[in-house]
C-alpha positions in Angstrom: -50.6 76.1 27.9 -49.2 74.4 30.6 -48.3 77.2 33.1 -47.5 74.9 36.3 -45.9 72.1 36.6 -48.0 69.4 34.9 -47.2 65.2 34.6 -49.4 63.1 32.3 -49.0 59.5 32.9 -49.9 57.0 30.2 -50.7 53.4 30.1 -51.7 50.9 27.3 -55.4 52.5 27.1 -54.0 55.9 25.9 -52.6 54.0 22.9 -55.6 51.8 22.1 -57.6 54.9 20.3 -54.7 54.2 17.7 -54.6 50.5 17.1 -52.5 48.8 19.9 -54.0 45.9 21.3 -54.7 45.8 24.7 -53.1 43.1 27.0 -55.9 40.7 26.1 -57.0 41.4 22.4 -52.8 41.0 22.5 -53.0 37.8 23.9 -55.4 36.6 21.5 -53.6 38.1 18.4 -50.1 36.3 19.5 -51.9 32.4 20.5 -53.8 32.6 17.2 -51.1 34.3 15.2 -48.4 31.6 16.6 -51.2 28.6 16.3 -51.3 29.1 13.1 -47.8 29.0 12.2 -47.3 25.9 14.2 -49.9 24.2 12.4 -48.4 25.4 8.8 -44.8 23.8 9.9 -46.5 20.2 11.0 -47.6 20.4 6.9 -44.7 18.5 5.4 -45.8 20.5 1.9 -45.6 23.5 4.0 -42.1 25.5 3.3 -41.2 29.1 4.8 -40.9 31.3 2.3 -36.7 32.6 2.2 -36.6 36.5 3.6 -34.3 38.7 2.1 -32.9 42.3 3.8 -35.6 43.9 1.5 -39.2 42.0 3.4 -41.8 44.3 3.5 -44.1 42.5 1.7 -43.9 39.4 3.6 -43.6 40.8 7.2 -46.8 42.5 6.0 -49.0 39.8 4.3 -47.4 36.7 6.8 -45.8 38.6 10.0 -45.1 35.3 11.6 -44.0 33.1 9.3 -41.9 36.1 8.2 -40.2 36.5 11.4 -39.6 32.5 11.6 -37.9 32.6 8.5 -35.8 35.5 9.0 -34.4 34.3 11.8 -33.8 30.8 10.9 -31.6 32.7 7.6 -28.4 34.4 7.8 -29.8 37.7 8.1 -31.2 37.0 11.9 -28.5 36.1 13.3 -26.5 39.0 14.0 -29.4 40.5 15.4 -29.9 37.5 18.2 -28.5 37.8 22.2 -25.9 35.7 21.9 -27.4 33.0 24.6 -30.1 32.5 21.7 -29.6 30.6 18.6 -31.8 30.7 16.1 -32.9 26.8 16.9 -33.6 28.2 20.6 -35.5 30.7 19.5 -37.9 28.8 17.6 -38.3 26.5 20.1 -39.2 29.3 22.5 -41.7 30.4 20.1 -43.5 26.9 20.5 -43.6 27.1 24.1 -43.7 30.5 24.6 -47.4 29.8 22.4 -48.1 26.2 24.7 -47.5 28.2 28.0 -49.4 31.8 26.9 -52.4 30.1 26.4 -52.5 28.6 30.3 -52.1 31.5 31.9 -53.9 33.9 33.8 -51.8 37.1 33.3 -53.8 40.2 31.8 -50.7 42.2 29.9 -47.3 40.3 27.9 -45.7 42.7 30.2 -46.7 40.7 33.2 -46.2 37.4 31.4 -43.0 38.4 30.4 -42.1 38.9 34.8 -43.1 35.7 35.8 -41.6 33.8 33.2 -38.1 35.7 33.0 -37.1 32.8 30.2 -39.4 34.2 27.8 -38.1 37.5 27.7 -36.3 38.1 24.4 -39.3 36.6 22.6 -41.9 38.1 24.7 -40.1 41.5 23.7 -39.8 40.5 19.8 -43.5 40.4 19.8 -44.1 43.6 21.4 -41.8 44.9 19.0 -43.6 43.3 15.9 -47.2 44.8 17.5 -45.3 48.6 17.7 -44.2 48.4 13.9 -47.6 47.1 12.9 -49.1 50.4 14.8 -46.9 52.4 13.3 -46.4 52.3 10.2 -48.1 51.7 7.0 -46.7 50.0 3.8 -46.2 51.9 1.0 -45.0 49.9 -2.1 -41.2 48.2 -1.2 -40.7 50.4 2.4 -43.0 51.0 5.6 -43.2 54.7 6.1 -44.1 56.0 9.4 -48.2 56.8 10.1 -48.4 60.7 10.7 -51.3 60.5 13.9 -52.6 63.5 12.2 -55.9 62.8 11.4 -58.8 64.4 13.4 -60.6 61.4 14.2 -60.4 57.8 14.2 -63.7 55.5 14.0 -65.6 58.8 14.4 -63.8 59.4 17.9 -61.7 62.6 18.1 -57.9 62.4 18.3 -56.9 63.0 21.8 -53.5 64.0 20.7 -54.6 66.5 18.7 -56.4 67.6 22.0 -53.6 67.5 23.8 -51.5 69.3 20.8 -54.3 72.5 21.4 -53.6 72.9 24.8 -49.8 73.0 25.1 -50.1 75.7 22.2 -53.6 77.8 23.9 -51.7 81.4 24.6 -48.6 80.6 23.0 -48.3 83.3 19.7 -45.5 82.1 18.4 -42.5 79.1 18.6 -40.8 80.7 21.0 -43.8 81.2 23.8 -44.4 77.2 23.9 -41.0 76.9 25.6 -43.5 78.3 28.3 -44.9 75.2 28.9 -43.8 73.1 31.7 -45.5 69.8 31.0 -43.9 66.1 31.1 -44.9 63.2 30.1 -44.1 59.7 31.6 -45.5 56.9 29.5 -45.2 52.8 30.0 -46.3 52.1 26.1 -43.5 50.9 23.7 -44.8 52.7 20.6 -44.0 56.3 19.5 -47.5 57.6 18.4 -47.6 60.3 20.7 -44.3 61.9 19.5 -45.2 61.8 15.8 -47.8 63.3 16.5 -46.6 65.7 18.3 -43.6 66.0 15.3 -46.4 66.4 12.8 -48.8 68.5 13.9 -47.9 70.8 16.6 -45.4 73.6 14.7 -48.3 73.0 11.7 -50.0 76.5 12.0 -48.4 79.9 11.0 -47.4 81.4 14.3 -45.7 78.4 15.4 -44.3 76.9 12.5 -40.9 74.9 13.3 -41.6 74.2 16.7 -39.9 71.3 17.8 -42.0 69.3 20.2 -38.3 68.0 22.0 -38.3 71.5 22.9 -41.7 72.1 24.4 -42.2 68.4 26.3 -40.7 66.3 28.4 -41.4 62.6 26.7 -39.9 59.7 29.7 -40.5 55.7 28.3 -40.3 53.9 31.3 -39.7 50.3 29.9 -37.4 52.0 27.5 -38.0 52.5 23.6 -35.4 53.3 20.8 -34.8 57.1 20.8 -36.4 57.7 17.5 -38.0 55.4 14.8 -36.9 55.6 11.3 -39.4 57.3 9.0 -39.1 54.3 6.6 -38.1 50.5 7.1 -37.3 48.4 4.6 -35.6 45.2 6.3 -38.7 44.9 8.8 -37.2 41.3 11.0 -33.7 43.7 11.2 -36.5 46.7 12.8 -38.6 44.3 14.7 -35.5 42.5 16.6 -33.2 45.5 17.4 -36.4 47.4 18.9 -36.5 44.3 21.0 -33.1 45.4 22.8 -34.7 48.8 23.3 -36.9 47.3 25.8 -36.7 47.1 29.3 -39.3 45.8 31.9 -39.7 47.8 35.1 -38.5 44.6 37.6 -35.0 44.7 35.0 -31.5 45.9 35.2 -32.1 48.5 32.8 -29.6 50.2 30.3 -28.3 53.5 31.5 -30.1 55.6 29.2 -33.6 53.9 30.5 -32.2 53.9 33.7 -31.8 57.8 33.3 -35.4 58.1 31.9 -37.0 56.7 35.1 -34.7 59.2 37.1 -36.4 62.1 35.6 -39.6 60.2 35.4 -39.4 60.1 39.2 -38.6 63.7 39.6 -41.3 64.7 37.1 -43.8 62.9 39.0 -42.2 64.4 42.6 -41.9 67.8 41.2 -45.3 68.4 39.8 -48.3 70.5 41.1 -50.4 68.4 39.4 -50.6 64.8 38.3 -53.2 62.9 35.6 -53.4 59.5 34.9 -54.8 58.0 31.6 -55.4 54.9 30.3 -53.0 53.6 33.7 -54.1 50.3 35.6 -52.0 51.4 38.1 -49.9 48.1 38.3 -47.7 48.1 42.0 -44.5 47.4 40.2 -45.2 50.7 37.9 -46.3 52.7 40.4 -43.3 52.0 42.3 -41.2 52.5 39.5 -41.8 56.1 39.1 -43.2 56.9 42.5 -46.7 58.0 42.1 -47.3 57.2 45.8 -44.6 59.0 47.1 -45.7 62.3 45.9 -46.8 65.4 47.6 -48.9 67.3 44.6 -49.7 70.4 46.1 -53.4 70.1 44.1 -53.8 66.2 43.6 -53.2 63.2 41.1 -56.5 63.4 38.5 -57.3 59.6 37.7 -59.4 59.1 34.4 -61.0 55.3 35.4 -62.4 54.5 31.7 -65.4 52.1 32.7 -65.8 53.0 36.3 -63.4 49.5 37.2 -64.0 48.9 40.8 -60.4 47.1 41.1 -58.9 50.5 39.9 -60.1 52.3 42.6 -59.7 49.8 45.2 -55.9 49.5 43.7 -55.6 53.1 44.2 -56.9 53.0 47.6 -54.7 49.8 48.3 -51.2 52.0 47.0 -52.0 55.4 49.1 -51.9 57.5 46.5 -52.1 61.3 47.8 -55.0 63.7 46.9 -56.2 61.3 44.1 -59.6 62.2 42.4 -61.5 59.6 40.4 -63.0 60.6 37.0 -65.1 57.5 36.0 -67.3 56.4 33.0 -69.5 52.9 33.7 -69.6 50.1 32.1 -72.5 50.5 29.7 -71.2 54.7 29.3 -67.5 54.1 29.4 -65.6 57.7 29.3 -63.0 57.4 26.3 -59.9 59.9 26.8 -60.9 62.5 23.7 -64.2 62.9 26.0 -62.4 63.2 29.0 -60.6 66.0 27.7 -63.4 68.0 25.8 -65.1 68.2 29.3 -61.7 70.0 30.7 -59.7 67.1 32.4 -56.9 68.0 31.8 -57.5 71.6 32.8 -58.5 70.9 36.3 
């Protein structure tokens, strides 16, 4: 359990254990994903195949000519801004692919900042990368994965970890309310709270405990408030999680706003701090004010292949009492390791 007052921040790397790309491999996926559907179009025998409000089956076999057609039909464009057509939009597509593949950035995220234009379609493609992560098709519907298994290419589950400690000492539903643990994470998807859903009132003496209840869950660049269990019109999913997003640098709506409020206290009001899977990023830093923070025992970095950058970034941002838990390049030190060697129990 929890006992003090415990943050946990989370960057992309916590999520990669469960299938979401890293800002490269992401990169990759989107020039080669988008290439390809460029070159299809040039075909003059090529034709999009019509999308319908029931898609699953072509969002899943053909996720970008799926999204091109949807929104070129009648079914997209409710679901546009209104400064983007559906014309505009495919025409950002094409040069949101020409552009991508000059330039340097390492995340979308950072892409998306220094080319404000590409925003809305820089966030539909996050938002097509969460529902691939989390779900799973089943027949004529995507139904939501559970996160529940105990390992993943032979690596343990560092949810399920996590799930172990916020219930050690707790004997019964109402004892987890003990904890006093929140969690302030930068990645779009919701893995950690199904998880969380499924698995943590799934033993006898705490059956029906509601994770809401027990942690303190803050998206920083926003995320809809709960994801549908299934999803049958996936382009209608994929475009209003777009408007759920909301970069750091951006007017945010209020109820992100108020999640970065809290996230700030959190991080102010806690005795202790750990980072995971974070490349501590000065705009994110800033955002929830990690150097700003007197922890009265320290903020606990996990540095995954020992990245000299990372520390130097660290350094470079003055954040208090930090302590640098590193793996190396040829033994890099994966979060479910971390953990079993007491981490988070420093």
């Amino acid at each position: 359990m929890f006992d003090r007052k415990t943050v946990i921040v989370l960057g992309a790397g916590a999520s990669a254990p469960f299938g979401f790309p890293l800002g490269a491999q992401l990169r990759v996926n989107l020039i080669a994903g988008i290439g390809q559907l460029k070159n299809r179009l040039t075909n003059e025998e090529f034709m999009l195949q019509p999308v319908g409000a029931h898609n699953v089956d072509i969002f899943w076999n053909d996720p970008f000519g799926a999204l091109a057609s949807y929104i070129k039909g009648s079914l997209g464009q409710p679901h546009l801004p209104e400064n983007i057509s559906q014309d505009s939009f495919m025409h950002q597509l094409y040069d949101f692919h020409k552009y991508i593949k000059r330039q340097t950035q390492d995340t979308l995220d950072q892409f998306i900042r220094e080319n404000p234009s590409y925003n809305f379609i820089g966030k539909v493609l996050l938002s097509q990368q969460v529902m691939v992560g989390m779900y799973e098709k089943d027949e004529d519907c995507l139904c939501l994965k559970s996160f529940a298994e105990g390992k993943i290419n032979g690596r343990r589950i560092w949810y399920q970890q996590l799930i172990n400690l916020i219930r050690r000492g707790a004997q019964n539903t109402e004892e987890l309310l003990n904890n006093k643990l929140d969690i302030v994470t930068f990645n779009y998807d919701h893995s950690l709270e199904r998880a969380l859903d499924t698995s943590l009132g799934d033993t006898e003496i705490h059956q029906g405990a509601d994770y809401r209840e027990v942690v303190n869950i803050f998206h920083v660049n926003g995320s809809p408030s709960e994801l549908p269990k299934t999803v049958s019109d996936v382009g209608k999913f994929i475009l209003e999680c777009a408007k759920d997003f909301h970069l750091v640098e951006e007017k945010a709506a209020s109820h992100v706003h108020a999640a970065r409020e809290r996230s700030q206290r959190a991080v102010f009001d806690a005795e202790r701090s750990y980072v995971m899977g974070f490349d501590f990023d000065p705009s994110n830093v800033s955002a929830i004010g990690l150097q700003k923070t007197p922890q009265k025992e320290g903020v606990f970095c996990l540095n995954f292949n020992g990245h000299l950058g990372l520390r130097q970034r660290i350094e470079r941002l003055n954040i208090p009492y930090n302590k640098d838990f590193s793996g190396t390049p040829n033994n890099p030190l994966h979060i479910y390791e971390a953990i079993g060697n007491g981490f988070l129990e420093q």
